[in-house]
N, C-alpha and C positions, 0 to 999 in steps of 0.2 A: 508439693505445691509447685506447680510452670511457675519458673522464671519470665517475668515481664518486665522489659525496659520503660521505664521512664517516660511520659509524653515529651516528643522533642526532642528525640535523638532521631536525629534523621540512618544514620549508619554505624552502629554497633561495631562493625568488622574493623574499621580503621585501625590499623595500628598503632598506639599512641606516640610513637616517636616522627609519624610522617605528620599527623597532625599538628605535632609544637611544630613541627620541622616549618611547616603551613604557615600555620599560625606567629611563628617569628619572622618570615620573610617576607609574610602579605602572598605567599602563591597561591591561587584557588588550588582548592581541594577537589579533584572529579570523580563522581561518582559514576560507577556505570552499572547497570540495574538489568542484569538478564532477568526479564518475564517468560517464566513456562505455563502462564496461564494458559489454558485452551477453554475455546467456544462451544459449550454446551457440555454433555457429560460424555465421561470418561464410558470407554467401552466395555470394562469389569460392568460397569452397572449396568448393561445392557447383557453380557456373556454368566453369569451368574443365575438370571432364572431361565434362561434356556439349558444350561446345563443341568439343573432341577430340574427341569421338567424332561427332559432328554433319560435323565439317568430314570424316573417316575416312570417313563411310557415304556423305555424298555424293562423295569420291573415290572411291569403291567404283562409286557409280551411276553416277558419269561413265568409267569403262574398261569397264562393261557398253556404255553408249550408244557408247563409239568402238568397240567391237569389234563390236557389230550393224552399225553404219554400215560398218567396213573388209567385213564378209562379205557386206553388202547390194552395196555397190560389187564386191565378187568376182563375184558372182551374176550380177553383170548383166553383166560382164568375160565370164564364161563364155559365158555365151546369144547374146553379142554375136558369136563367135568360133566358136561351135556353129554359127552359121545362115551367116556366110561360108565358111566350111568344106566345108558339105555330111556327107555321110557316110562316118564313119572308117569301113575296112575293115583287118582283119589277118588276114590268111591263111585266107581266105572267107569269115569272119564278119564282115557289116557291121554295123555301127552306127551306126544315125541319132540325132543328138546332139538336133535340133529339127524337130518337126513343117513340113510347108512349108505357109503361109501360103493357100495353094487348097485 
């Protein structure tokens, strides 16, 4: 469970000893209150779905590039296999898979 002070303690931090100290001689006690608020939002919340989406697009880019590379590797699978082959024929229609090299 968060510890929560009290309604009406204006300053927790005081040291108790400055405070009697205060407090017996009549001196104001001064507090001084650095605010780190800032105006509008913080740039994590603005830097966080562009790096999602950044990291998304180039995982995007990278299954495009391995899927040229596996069909470039097919392509040449084929051609490699077309030219020891020779010409498919099925039932009188031949078919010449690769030009012959003369």
């Amino acid at each position: 469970m968060a510890h929560r002070d009290p309604p009406g303690i204006i300053a927790p931090h005081i040291p108790a000893d400055a405070y009697r100290r205060a407090e017996a001689t009549g001196q104001p006690v001064v507090i001084v209150v650095h605010t780190t608020d800032q105006e509008g939002r913080p740039l994590r919340h603005y830097l966080v779905p562009l790096v999602i989406a950044g990291a998304a697009a180039l995982g995007g880019w990278g299954l495009v590039a391995a899927l040229c590379a596996l069909l470039d590797a097919a392509a040449h699978t084929v051609t490699v296999i077309a030219q020891t082959a020779g010409p498919i024929g099925i039932g009188g229609v031949t078919l010449r898979l690769a030009r012959p090299k003369n």
